[in-house]
N, C-alpha and C positions, 0 to 999 in steps of 0.2 A: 530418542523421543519415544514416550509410552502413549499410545493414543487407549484411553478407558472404554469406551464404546466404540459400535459401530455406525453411529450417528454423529461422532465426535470425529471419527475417521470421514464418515462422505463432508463435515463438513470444510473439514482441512481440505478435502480433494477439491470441492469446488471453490475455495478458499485462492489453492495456487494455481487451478483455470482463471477463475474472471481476473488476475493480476496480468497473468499471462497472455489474455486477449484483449485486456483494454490501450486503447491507445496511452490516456492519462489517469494519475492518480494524484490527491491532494499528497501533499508530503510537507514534512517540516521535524523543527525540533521541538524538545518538550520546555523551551522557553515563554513564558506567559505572555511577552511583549512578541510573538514572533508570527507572522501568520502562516498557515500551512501553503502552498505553491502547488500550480498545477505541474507536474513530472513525469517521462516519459519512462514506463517501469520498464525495467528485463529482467522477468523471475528465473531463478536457477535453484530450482526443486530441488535437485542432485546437490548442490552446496547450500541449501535452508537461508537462498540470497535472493537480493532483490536489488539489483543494480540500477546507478545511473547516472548519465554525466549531467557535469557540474562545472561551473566557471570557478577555475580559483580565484578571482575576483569578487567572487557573489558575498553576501553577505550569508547565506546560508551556507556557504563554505565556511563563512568567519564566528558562526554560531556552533559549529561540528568540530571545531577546534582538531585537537586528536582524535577524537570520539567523543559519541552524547549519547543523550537518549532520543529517541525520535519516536514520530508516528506516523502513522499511513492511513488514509480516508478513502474508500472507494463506493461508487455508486455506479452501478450498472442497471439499468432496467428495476425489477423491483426486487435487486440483490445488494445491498449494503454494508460494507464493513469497516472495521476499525480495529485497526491492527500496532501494538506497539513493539518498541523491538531498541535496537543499538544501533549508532549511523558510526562509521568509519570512513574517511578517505583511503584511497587505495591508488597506486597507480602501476594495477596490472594489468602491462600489454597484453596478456592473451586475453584477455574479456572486452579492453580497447576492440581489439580485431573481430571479437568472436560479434558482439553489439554493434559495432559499427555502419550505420548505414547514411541513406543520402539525407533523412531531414536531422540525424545528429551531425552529419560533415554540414550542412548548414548553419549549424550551431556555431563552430570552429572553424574558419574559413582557411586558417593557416594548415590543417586537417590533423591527423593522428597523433603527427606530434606539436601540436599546439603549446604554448607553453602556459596557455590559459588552461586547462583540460586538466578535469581529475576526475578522476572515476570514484562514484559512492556502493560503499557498500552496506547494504541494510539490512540486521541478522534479525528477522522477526520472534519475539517468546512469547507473547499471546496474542488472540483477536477474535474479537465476536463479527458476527455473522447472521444478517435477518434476511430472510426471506422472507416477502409479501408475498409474494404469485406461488407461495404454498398450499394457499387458503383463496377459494373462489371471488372471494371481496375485496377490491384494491386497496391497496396502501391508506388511501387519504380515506376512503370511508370508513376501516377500520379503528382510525384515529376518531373519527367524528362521533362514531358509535361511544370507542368506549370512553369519548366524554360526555357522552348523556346518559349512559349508565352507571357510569361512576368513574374511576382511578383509571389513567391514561395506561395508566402501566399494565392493564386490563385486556389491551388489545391481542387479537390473536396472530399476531404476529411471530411465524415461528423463528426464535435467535436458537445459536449455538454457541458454545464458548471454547474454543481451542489453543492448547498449547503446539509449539513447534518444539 
């Protein structure tokens, strides 16, 4: 990965922070009928991954087939992003063991080796990235502004656009 700047670098960095510290993220595939799902992420910086269990039962197991395209939605405070990338199933125990905890063993009651249980794996290639609480004025008023001044698209809103 080549990162061009160094504004294109902090924004990857707090990019794989808020994945990192959020409990959920919207997640789904790039199916038009299909809607995104709240998911419990585990990013892994070191492998450009973002893991998560999954029921092979779901339907969003049955839409990942072998592999798709996917996308990722997160909202944090007044940190926002939208992230596309590749979904693969996977079922590697050592990321089973390494993620494993009590409200995913809730998930699977049978536990680790579940036979419902797959692990996703989600290789991100781009995502933008806005930060409101860059700019002293919150989110919703910057929106309100710059529709009385004119094009939405106006607002000061600072975004970034990053490759992985």
């Amino acid at each position: 990965m080549h990162l061009n700047s160094e504004a294109e670098r902090d924004a990857l960095d707090a990019l794989w922070r808020r994945v990192a510290d959020l409990g959920v993220v919207m997640f789904g595939t790039g199916m038009a009928t299909s809607p995104l799902r709240p998911m419990r992420p585990f990013a892994s910086r070191d492998e450009c991954a973002i893991w998560f269990f999954l029921h092979r039962s779901s339907q969003l197991n049955s839409e990942i087939g072998e592999g798709c395209a996917a996308h990722l939605v997160l909202i944090d405070g007044a940190t926002y992003a939208s992230v596309i990338g590749r979904a693969e199933p996977t079922l590697s125990q050592m990321h089973v063991d390494l993620y494993w905890s009590a409200p995913v063993a809730a998930m699977f009651p049978a536990g680790k080796d579940d036979p419902d249980l797959v692990l996703l794996r989600f290789t991100p290639q781009r995502g933008w990235l806005w930060n409101a609480s860059a700019h002293a004025v919150p989110f919703s008023l910057e929106m309100a502004l710059a529709g009385l001044i004119g094009d939405p698209q106006d607002a000061p809103t600072a975004s970034k656009e990053v490759s992985f």
